[in-house]
Residue, then its C-alpha position, 0 to 999 in steps of 0.5 A: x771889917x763893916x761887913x762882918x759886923x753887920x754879919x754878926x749883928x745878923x745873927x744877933x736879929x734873926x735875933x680887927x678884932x673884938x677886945x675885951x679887957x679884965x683886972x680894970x678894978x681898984x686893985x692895990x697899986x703896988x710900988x706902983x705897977x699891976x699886973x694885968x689881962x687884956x684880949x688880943x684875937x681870942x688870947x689873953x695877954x698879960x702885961x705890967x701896968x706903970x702908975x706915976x708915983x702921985x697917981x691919984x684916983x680921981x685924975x686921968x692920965x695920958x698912957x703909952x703901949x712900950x714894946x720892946x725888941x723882938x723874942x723879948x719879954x715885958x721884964x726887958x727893956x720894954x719893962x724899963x722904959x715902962x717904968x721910966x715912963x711912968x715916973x715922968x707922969x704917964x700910965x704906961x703899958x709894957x706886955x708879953x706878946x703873943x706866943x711869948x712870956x706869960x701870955x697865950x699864944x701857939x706855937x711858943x716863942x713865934x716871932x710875928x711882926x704882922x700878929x705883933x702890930x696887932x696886938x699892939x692895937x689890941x693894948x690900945x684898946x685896953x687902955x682905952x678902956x681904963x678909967x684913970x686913962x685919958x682915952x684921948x691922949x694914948x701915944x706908942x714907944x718902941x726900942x729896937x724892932x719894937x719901933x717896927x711893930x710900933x711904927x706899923x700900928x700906929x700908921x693903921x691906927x688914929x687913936x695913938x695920937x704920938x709916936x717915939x722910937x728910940x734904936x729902930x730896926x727897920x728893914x725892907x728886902x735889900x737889908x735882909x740880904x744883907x743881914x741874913x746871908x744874901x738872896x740865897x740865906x734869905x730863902x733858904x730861911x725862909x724854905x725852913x720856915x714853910x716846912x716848919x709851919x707845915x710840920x707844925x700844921x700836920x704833927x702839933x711839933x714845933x722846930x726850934x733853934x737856940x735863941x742865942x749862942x756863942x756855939x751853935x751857929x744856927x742859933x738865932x743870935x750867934x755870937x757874944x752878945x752881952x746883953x742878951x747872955x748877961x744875967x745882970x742885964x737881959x739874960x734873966x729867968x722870964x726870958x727864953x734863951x734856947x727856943x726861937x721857932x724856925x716858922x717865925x722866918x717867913x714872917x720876919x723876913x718878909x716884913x717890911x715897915x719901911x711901907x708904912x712911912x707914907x701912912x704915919x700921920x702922927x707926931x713922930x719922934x725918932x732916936x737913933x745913932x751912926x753906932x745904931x743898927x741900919x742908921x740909913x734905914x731910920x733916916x729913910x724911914x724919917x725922911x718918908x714919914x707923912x706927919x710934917x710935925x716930926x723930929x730926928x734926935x741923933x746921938x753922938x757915939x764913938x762905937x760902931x754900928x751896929x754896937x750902940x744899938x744894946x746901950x739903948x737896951x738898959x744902959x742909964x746915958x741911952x735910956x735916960x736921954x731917950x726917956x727925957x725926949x720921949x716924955x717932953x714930946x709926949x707932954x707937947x703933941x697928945 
């Protein structure tokens, strides 16, 4: 029964640079966000800007980069968590990545962990650059494989002074095998990707797969995943449901965070769950983080791995515990 879980939420998962910044003006703060622009390797990246509700001009205040799960849009989870955060005290950032939503990017709707990280670094620059941001107290968030991109940037980059994750997925080699098929399904993956870059390099054409689906068994996310199939919850216009480029494979699959434990210095924080994704991985990753100002937050929870994983998305018990955590450890270590 374990094992087709995992197949399942397989499916589910296979659901520097000079920066210059704009929109840093007085602009009308309304209900407490702006929009913004920001650079990240020549590309502009459009993002969401969270104020807290006595934002005052004359203050500085500490400011947080929140990413969010990977094909995912600023108006998802990283959305949420951005705006919780802002309403306990923080500037917080949540953006379109690269090659999806609102920003620049080709081919569209490319999953790059490695291009991910570095924009993440990218974002804190921008906030760097704002006036109403204390330059010296900018921490990183990430849900999901958001914890990845996070997780890896901060462990490349001194000025995110404090780090929280709550639902990490990390993998390494021997988890992929797992997830997507075994040695074979791996590669075969990846032969895809290779082909499909080529493709892309030669014609301009992009192969794409679904996002998800509950009929198409090459769809990136093959199954009856609610939130991402749920119009109340995940499934919304922003967001793209039937295109995941195949070239995207190759650097999925060859990523792996789990290398960057040994560099990360800052004060960590991790949340996670037993219903969680890969809850062993969270617990080597913890175990092997070089801060020795960290802490492992585990929550209690009858479902099995990997169903917990989704509550942390959008539901109100997962986010509002990770966000009170979060925000008293980012008060605490920035």
């Amino acid at each position: 029964m374990k094992v087709k879980i995992i197949s399942a939420f397989a499916t589910l998962l296979m659901l520097s640079c000079k920066v210059e910044y704009r929109n840093n003006d007085k602009k009308q703060i309304k209900q407490n966000m702006k929009t913004v622009t920001f650079r990240s390797e020549g590309l502009d990246l459009k993002g969401n800007l969270y104020y807290p509700s006595n934002y005052s001009e004359t203050e500085k205040y500490p400011a947080i980069v929140v990413s969010g799960s990977w094909t995912t849009v600023k108006e998802q989870m990283a959305g949420l968590y951005a705006k919780r955060l802002a309403e306990n005290g923080f500037i917080s950032l949540a953006f379109d990545f690269r090659n999806f939503g609102e920003s620049e990017g080709e081919p569209r709707f490319y999953e790059s962990p490695e291009l991910k990280k570095i924009d993440v670094k990218n974002a804190v620059t921008f906030l760097r650059s704002l006036e109403e941001v204390d330059s010296t107290k900018i921490g990183a968030f990430g849900v999901c494989a958001g914890a990845m991109y996070t997780l890896t940037a901060a462990a490349e980059d001194s000025r995110i002074k404090s780090v929280v994750t709550a639902a990490s997925w990390l993998h390494d080699s021997e988890a992929i095998k797992l997830f997507y098929g075994g040695e074979e399904g791996v590669n075969t993956k990846i032969t895809a990707a290779k082909e499909a870059k080529q493709k892309y390099a030669q014609t301009g054409e992009v192969a794409y797969i679904p996002t998800i689906s509950q009929t198409d068994e090459n769809a990136a996310m093959y199954g009856p995943f609610d939130y991402y199939l749920n119009t109340d919850r995940g499934a919304i216009s922003q967001w793209s449901n039937d295109k995941f480029a195949v070239a995207g494979w190759e650097d999925w699959l060859s990523a792996n965070p789990m290398t960057a434990a040994k560099n990360l210095n800052q004060p960590t924080l991790m949340i996670h769950s037993d219903g969680a994704v890969l809850p062993d991985y969270t617990k080597k990753f913890y175990n092997e983080v070089a801060a020795k100002d960290k802490e492992l937050i585990w929550l209690e929870t009858k479902l099995e791995s990997p169903f917990h994983q989704f509550y942390f998305y959008d539901q109100e018990d997962e986010v509002s515990t990770s966000i009170n955590n979060a925000s008293a450890w980012f008060k605490a270590k920035m």
